[in-house]
C-alpha positions in Angstrom: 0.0 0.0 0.0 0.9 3.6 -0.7 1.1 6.2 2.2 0.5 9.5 1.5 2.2 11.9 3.6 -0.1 15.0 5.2 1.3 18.1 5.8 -1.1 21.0 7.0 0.0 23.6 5.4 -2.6 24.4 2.8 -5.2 23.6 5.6 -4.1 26.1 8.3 -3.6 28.5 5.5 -7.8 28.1 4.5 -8.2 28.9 8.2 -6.0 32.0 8.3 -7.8 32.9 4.9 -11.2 33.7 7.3 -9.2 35.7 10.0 -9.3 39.6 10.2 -7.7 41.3 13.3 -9.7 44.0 14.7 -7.8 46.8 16.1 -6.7 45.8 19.9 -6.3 41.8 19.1 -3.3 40.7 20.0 -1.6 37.7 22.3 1.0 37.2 25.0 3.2 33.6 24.4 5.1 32.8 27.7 7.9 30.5 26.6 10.8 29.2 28.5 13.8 30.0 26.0 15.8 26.9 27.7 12.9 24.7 26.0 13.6 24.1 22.2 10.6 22.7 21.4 8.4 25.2 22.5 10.5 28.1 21.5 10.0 26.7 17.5 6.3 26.6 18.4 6.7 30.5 19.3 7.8 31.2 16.2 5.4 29.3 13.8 2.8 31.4 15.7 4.2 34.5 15.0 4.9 33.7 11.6 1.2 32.7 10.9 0.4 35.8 13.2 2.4 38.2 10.8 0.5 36.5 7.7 -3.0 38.1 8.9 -1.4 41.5 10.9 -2.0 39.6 14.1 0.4 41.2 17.0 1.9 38.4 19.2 4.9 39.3 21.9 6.6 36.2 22.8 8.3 36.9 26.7 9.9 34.4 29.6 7.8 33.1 32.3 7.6 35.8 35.1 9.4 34.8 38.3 7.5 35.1 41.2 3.6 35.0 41.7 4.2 38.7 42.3 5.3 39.4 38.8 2.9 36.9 36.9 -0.2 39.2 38.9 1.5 42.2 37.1 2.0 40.4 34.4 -1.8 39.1 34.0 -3.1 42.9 34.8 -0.4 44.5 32.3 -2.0 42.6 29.3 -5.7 43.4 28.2 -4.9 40.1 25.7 -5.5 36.6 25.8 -2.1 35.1 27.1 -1.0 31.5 26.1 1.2 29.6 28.4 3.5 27.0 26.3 4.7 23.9 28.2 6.8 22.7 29.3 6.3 25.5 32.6 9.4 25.9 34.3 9.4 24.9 38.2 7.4 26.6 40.2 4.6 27.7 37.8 1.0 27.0 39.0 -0.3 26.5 35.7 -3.8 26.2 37.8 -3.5 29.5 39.9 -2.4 31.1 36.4 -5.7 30.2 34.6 -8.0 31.2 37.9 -6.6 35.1 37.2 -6.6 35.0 34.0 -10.1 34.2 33.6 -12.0 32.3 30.8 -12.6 35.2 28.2 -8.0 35.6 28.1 -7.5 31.6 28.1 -7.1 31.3 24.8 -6.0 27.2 25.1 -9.7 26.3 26.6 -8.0 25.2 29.5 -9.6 27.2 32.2 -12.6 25.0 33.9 -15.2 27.2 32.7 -13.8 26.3 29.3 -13.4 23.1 29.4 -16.8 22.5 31.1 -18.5 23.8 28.2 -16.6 22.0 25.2 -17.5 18.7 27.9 -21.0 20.0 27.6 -20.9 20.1 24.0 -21.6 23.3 24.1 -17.7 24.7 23.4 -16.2 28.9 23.1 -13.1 27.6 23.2 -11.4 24.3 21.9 -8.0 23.5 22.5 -6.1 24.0 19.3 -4.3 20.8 19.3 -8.0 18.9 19.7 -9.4 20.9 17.7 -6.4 21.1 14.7 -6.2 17.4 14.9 -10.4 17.0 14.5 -9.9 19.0 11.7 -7.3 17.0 9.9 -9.1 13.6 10.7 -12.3 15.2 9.3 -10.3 16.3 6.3 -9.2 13.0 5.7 -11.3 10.7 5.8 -13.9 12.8 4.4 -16.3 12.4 7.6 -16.2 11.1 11.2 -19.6 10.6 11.1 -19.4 6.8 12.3 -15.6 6.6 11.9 -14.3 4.6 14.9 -11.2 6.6 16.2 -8.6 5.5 18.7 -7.0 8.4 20.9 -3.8 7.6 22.4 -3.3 9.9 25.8 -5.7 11.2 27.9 -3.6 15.1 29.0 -6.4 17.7 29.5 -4.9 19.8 27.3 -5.0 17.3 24.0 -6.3 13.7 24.7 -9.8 14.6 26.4 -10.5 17.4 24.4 -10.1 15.6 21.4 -12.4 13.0 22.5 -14.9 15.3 23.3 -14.8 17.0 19.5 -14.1 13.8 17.8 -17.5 13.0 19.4 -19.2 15.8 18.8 -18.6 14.7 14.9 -19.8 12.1 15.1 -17.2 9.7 15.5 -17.2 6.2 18.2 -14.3 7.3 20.3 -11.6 4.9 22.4 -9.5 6.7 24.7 -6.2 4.5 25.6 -4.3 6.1 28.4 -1.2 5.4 30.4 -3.0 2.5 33.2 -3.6 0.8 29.4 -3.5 -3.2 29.2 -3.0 -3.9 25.6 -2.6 -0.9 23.9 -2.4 -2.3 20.1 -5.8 -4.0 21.2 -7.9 -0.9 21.3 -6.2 0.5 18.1 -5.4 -2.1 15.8 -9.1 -2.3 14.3 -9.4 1.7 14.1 -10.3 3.6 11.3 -8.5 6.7 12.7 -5.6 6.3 15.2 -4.6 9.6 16.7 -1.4 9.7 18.9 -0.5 12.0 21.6 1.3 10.5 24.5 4.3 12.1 24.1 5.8 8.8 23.4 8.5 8.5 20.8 8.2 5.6 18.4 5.3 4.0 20.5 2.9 2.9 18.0 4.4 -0.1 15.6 2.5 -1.3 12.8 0.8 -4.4 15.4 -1.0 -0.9 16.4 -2.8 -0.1 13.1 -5.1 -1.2 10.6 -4.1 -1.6 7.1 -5.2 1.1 5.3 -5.8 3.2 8.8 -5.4 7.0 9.1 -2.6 7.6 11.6 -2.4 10.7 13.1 0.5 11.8 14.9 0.2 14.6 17.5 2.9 13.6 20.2 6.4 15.3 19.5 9.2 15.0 21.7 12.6 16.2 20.6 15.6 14.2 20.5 18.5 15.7 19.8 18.0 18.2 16.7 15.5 15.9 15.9 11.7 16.0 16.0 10.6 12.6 16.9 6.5 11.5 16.6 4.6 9.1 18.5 4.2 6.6 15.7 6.8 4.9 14.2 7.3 6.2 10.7 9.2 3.4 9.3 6.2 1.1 10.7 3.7 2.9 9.2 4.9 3.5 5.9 3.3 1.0 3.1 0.7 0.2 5.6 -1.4 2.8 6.5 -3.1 5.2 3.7 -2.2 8.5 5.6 0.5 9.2 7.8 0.4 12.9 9.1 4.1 14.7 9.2 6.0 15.7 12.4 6.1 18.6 13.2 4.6 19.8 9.7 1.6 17.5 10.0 -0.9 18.6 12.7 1.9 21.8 14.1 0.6 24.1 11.2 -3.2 23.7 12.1 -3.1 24.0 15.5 -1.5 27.6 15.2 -4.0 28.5 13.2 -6.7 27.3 15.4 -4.5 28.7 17.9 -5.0 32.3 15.9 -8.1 32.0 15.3 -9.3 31.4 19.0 -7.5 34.5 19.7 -10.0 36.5 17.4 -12.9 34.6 19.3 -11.8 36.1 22.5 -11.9 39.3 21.3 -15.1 39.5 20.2 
């Protein structure tokens, strides 16, 4: 079997295509510049942010609880806190000041109650990027049986959440898992994000599956995905690309929640 590669470029450029800053949009990125990974992030947001004349200042954690209040009261924007959080940051106490109308991630519990209700303001990017790539896809989740790997409120739980709201049967496999490869291997739609280099094999996937890959870890100067690339080449029909697979989506969903906010 052939496998095509994705990469989401033209996709997350049709969603910057329907975005128009108003005056006094704008975002905050806290980064730790120590973390490579979420540094590069940074900068693919900024460079889709420049595309549509969005304003995004990317600045270090502040220090003390003291400096993340003035932080928080500084910015009239939604402010997106990228992981990994350095030591000491109450990623909890951060989202209770910042409120639900700044957290632009869908993390906050008002947030995330209403996506859980169905009833969502604000997705997570990454669920919602990688809902829109399985959609694109396979053409439909309506009925689609889909396999999440992970279970992170920021990725795994959300997804399930708007994979179902498509329609789609969902499995959710996380960490206290048995036999993983048993709750994926007959999936139409096997969606990764552990965080696990190399953890799904081709025992893991149906032939002619769509295997989407959402967990990056780096390695080195490497980017390194969840599933196994050499195992699912020839074997599944779509294999999304890391980081250029799901990465480009999510900051435009990412963008685009921003513009929500402000409205």
């Amino acid at each position: 079997m052939h496998t095509r590669i994705f990469t989401g470029h033209d996709l997350a450029a049709s969603i910057l295509d329907t975005l128009n800053p108003r005056p006094g949009d704008g975002l905050c990125v806290l980064a730790d510049p120590t973390a490579s990974g979420a540094m590069a992030f940074a900068d693919r947001i900024l460079t889709l942010a420049q595309r549509i004349g969005l304003p995004v200042e990317i600045t270090d954690y502040p220090k003390s609880a003291q400096a993340e209040a003035t932080l928080i009261k500084a910015h009239d924007r939604p402010i997106l806190p990228l992981l990994p959080t350095p030591a000491g940051f109450d990623m909890r106490r951060f989202l209770d000041k910042l409120g639900p109308r700044r957290d632009v991630e869908g993390l906050h519990p008002e947030n995330a109650g209403r996506l859980a209700l169905g009833r969502p303001d604000i997705t997570p990017p990454t669920a919602e990027a990688a809902t829109l790539v399985a959609a694109h896809l396979a053409g439909s989740l309506q009925g689609a049986v889909v396999s999440v790997i992970g279970a992170s409120a920021s990725v795994g739980r959300p997804l399930a959440l708007s994979l179902l709201a498509q329609g789609a049967t969902v499995r959710v496999a996380q960490e206290t898992v048995k036999d993983l490869p048993a709750e994926t291997r007959d999936a139409d739609i096997v969606c990764a994000a552990a965080g696990a280099p190399g953890l799904v094999k081709r025992d893991h996937l149906r032939k002619g599956a769509i295997a989407i890959d959402i967990g990056v870890t780096r390695a080195g100067d490497r980017l390194i995905g969840d599933i196994d690339p050499d195992a699912a080449r020839g074997h599944v029909a779509w294999l999304t690309a890391v980081p250029d697979g799901v990465g480009p989506v999510t900051a435009a969903c990412l963008l685009r929640n921003v513009l929500r906010l402000g409205r």
